[in-house]
C-alpha positions in Angstrom: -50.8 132.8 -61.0 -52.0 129.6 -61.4 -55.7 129.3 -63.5 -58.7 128.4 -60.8 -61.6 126.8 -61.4 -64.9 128.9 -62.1 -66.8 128.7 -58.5 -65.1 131.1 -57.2 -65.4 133.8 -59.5 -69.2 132.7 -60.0 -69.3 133.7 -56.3 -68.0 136.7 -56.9 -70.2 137.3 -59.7 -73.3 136.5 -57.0 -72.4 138.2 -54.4 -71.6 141.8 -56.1 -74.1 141.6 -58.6 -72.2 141.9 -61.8 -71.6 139.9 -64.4 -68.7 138.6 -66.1 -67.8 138.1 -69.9 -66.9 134.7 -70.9 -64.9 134.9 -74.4 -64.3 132.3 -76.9 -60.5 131.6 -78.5 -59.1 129.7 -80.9 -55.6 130.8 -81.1 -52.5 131.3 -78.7 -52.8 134.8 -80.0 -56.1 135.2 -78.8 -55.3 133.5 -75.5 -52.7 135.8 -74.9 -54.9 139.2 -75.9 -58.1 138.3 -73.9 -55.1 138.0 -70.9 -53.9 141.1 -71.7 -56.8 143.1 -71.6 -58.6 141.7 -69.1 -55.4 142.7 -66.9 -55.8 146.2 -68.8 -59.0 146.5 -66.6 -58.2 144.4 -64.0 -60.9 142.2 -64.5 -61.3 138.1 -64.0 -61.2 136.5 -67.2 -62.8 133.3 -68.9 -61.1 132.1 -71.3 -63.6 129.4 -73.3 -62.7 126.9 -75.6 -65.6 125.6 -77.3 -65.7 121.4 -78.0 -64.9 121.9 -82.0 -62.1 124.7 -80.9 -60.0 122.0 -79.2 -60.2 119.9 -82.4 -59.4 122.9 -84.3 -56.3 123.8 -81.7 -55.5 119.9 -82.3 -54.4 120.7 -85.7 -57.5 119.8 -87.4 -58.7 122.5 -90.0 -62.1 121.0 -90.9 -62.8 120.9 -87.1 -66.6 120.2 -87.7 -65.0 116.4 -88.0 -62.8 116.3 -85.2 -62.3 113.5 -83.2 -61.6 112.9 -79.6 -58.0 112.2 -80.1 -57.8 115.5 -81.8 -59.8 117.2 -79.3 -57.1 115.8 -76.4 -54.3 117.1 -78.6 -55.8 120.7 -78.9 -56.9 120.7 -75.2 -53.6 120.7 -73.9 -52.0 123.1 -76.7 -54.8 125.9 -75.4 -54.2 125.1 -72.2 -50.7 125.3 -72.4 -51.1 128.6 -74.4 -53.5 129.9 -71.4 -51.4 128.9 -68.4 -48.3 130.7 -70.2 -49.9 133.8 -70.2 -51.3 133.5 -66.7 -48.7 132.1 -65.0 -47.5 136.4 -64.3 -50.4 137.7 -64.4 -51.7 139.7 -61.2 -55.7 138.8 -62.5 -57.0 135.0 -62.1 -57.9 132.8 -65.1 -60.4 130.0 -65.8 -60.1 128.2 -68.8 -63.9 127.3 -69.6 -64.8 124.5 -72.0 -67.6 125.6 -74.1 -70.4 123.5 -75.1 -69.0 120.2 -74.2 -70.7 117.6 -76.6 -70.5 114.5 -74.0 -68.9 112.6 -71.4 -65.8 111.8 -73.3 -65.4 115.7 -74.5 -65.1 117.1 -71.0 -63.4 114.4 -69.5 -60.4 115.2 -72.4 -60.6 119.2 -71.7 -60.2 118.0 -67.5 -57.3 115.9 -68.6 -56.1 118.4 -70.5 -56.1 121.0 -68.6 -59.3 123.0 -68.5 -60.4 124.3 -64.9 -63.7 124.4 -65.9 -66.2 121.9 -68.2 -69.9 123.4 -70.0 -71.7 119.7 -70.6 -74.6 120.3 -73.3 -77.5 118.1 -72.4 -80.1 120.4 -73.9 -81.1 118.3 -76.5 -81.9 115.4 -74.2 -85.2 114.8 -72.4 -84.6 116.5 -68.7 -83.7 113.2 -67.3 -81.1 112.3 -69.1 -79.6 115.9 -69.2 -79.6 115.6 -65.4 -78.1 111.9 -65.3 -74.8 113.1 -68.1 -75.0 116.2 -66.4 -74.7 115.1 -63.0 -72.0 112.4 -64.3 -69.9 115.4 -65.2 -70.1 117.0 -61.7 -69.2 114.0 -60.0 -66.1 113.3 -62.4 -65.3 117.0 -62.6 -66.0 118.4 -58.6 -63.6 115.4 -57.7 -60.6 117.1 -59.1 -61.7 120.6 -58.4 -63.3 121.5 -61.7 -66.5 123.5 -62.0 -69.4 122.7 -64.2 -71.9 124.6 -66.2 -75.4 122.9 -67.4 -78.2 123.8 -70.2 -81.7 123.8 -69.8 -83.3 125.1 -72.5 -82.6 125.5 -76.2 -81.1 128.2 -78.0 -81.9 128.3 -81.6 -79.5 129.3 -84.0 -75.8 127.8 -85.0 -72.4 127.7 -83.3 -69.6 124.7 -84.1 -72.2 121.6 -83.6 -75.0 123.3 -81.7 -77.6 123.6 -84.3 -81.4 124.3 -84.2 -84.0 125.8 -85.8 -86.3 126.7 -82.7 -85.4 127.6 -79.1 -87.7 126.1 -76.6 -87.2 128.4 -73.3 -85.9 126.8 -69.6 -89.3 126.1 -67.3 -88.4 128.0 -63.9 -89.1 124.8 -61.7 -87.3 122.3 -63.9 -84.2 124.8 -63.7 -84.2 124.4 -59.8 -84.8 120.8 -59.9 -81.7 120.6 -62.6 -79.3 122.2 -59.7 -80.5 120.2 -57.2 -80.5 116.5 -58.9 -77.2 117.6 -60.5 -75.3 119.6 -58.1 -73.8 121.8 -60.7 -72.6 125.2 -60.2 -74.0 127.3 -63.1 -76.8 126.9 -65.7 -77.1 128.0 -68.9 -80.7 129.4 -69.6 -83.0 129.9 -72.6 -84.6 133.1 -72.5 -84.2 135.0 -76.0 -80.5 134.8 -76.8 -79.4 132.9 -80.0 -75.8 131.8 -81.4 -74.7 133.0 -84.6 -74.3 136.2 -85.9 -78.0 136.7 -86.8 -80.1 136.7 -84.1 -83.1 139.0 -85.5 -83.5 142.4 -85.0 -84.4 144.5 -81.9 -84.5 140.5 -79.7 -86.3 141.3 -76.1 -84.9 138.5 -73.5 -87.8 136.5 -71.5 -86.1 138.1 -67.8 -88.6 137.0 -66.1 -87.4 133.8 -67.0 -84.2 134.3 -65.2 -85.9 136.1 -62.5 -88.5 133.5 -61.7 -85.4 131.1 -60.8 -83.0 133.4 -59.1 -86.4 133.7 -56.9 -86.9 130.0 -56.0 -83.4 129.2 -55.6 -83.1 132.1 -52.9 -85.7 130.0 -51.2 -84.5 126.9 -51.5 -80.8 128.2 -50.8 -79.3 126.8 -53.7 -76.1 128.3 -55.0 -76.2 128.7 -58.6 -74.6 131.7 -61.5 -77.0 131.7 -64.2 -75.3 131.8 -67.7 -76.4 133.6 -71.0 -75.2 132.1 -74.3 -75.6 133.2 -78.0 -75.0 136.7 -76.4 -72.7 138.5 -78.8 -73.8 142.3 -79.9 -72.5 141.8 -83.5 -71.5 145.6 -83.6 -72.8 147.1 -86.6 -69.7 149.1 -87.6 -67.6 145.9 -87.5 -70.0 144.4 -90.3 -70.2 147.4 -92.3 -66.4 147.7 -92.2 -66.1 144.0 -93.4 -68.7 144.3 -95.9 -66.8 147.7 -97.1 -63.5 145.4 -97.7 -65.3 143.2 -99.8 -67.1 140.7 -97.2 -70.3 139.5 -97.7 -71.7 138.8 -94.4 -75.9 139.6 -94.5 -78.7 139.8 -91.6 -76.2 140.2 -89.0 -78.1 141.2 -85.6 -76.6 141.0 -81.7 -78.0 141.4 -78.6 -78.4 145.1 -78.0 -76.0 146.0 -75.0 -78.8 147.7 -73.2 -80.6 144.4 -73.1 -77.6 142.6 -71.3 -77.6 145.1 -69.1 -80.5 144.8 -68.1 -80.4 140.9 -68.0 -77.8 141.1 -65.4 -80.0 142.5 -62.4 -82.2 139.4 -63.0 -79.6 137.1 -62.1 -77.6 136.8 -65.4 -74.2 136.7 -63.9 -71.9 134.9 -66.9 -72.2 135.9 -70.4 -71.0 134.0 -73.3 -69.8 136.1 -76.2 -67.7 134.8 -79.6 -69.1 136.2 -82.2 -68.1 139.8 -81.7 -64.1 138.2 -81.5 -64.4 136.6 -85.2 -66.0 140.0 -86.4 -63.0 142.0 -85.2 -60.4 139.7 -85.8 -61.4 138.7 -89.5 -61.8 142.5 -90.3 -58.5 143.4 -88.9 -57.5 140.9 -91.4 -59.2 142.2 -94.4 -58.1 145.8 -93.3 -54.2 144.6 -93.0 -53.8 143.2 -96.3 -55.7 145.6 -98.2 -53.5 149.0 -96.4 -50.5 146.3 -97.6 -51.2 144.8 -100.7 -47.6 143.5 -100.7 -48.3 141.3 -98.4 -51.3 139.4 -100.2 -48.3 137.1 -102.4 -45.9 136.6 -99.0 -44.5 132.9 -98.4 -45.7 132.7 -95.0 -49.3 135.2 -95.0 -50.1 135.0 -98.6 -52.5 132.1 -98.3 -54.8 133.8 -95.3 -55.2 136.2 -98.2 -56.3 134.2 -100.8 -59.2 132.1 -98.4 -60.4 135.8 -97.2 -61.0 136.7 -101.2 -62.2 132.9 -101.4 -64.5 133.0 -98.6 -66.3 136.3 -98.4 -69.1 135.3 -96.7 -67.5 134.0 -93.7 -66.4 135.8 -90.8 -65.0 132.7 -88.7 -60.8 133.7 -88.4 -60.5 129.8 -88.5 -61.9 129.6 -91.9 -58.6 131.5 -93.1 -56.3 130.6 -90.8 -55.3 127.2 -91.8 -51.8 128.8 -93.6 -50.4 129.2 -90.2 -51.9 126.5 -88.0 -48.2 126.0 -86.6 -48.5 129.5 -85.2 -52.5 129.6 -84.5 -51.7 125.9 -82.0 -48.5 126.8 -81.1 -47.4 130.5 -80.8 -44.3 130.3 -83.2 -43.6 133.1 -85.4 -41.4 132.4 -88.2 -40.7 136.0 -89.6 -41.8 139.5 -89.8 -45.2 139.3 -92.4 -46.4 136.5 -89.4 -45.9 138.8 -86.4 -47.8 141.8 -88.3 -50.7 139.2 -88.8 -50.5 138.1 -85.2 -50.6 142.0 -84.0 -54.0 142.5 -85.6 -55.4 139.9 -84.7 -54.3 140.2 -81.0 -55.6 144.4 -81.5 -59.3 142.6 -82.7 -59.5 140.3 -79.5 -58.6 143.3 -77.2 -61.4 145.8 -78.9 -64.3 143.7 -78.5 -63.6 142.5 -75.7 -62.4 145.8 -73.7 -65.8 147.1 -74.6 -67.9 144.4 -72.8 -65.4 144.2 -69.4 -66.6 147.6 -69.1 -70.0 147.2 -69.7 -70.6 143.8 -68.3 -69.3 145.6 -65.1 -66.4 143.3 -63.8 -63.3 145.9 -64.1 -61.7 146.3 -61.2 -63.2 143.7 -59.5 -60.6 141.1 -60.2 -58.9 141.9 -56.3 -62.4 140.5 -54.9 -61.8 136.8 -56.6 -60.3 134.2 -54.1 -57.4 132.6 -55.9 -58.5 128.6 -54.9 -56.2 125.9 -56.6 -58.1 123.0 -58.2 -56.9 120.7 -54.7 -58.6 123.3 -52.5 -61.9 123.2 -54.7 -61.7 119.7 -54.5 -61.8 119.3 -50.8 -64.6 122.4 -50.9 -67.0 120.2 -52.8 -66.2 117.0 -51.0 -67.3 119.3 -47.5 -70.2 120.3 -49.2 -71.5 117.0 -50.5 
């Protein structure tokens, strides 16, 4: 079926009181597995590409440099990839832009194809956030694409969001962000971090989330709440990496039980991409040491040598510039390729399987109105 935009499903999310995994990909391998298993549980799925990740899909391997023009080019490849695999599918897709950097960068992934846009003010003083953020919605809600705000900010890294200190979302300024902005979910700042090491045994502020929930009841204001820098970095997965010769140190998640709990207090979207890299770069390490023949082949050989080189990064697109013709595109030349592209498709669907079922959404994908971007367009034209 054709992707929709987010509202929908975010009114899903609200009205059943679940919430649902957002997942990061930077692959059409990884498009197609997070597809695939979401359909496995019949779950909704959002598919996110992060701002860097379309420069990265646009062919640029030191994607911390991308430029727009790349970021156009890799918007459409990922969406292309994403509509393929969703175009028979039975479960509906949104294709999410993570962490949009500015105007330009979400106008590109809306051009490109993206059905919804994440704009990342949070580093602004709350008026500007508000006036780019509400820019966004008024660009975006006229061709039926959703948009997700920040208030609040996460510390840790992830692609260009950097920061040493998080400074957590006031309650009243998060209402007064929905309403001067009109946007349909807001990201929050309430104990999560990106990156890979968040700190051990982390407590998230849910009163935080609670306290706004609350006043937004009573204002009747529609708005998901959204969790980023949420990935449970599962020990075993780092253990196993570090066991094949990785060297990846003070690596802490968000405990599941926590998330869980977060959701009841009006999380109803949470972001996760660190858990994917985990699995997919150990199913890496795994493959070519159980097939050491493989570490010298024409096609593979060279994702070898930059896991040996690289042994303290866990990123897949670190060691995946060997085959960026199949990472943008799909193609598989021969055989060593399409063992490569198994495992990494097997490390999407583990950690990702795991947190449908947690996060609660299986089986809930029947509940999801399937609205095409012209019928969400008209929907926030009424509601304006």
């Amino acid at each position: 079926m054709p992707l929709i935009p987010l509202r929908p499903l975010l009114e899903t999310v609200d009205k059943y009181h679940f919430a649902q995994g957002a997942f990061n990909v930077n692959a059409v391998a990884q498009a197609k597995a997070a597809i695939e298993v979401h359909e496995m549980f019949r779950s909704a799925a959002i598919l996110q590409g992060a701002d860097l990740a379309n420069g990265f899909m646009g062919g640029r391997t030191d994607f911390q440099n991308a430029t727009l023009e790349d970021k156009k080019v890799g918007a459409k490849n990922i969406a292309a990839a994403v509509k393929k695999f969703a175009e028979n599918s039975p479960i509906p897709v949104v294709l999410h832009l993570d962490h949009g950097k500015n105007f330009d960068s979400c106008k590109a992934a809306i051009e490109g194809g993206y059905t919804s846009v994440m704009i990342d003010g949070s580093s602004l003083p709350f008026e500007e956030n508000v006036e780019l953020t509400r820019e966004v919605v008024k660009y975006a809600h006229e061709r039926g694409v959703s948009v997700e705000g920040e208030l609040g900010v996460l510390a840790g890294v992830e692609d260009h969001v950097f920061s040493e200190t998080s400074t957590y979302t006031n309650p009243l300024k998060a209402v007064e962000f929905f309403k001067k902005t009109g946007c349909d979910a807001l990201a929050i700042s309430y104990g999560t971090m990106h990156g890979a090491s968040k700190g051990k045994d982390v407590k998230l502020r849910k009163e935080i989330a609670i306290a706004i929930k609350e006043c937004m009841m009573h204002e009747k204001i529609f708005g998901v709440l959204v969790s980023h820098g949420s990935s449970t970095v599962p020990r075993y997965i780092v253990d196993e990496i570090n066991a094949l010769g990785g060297k990846i140190e003070n690596a802490h998640g968000i405990s599941i039980e926590e998330l869980k709990a977060a959701i009841p207090c009006g999380i109803g979207k949470i972001n996760v991409d660190t858990d994917i890299r985990l699995a997919v770069t150990r199913n890496m390490k795994e493959y070519f040491h159980q097939n050491p023949q493989k570490r010298t082949s024409a096609s593979i050989g060279g994702v070898y040598q930059l896991l040996e080189e690289k042994k303290e990064q866990f990123d897949p697109r670190a060691f995946l510039p060997p085959i960026m013709d199949t990472v943008m595109y799909g193609n598989i030349p021969d055989e060593d390729t399409a063992q490569l592209v198994q495992v990494i498709e097997k490390g999407v669907k583990e950690a990702i399987g795991t947190l449908i079922v947690e996060f609660g959404s299986y089986g809930k994908a029947p509940l999801v109105e399937q609205v095409s971007l012209e019928e969400m367009a008209e929907r926030y034209r009424k509601a304006k």
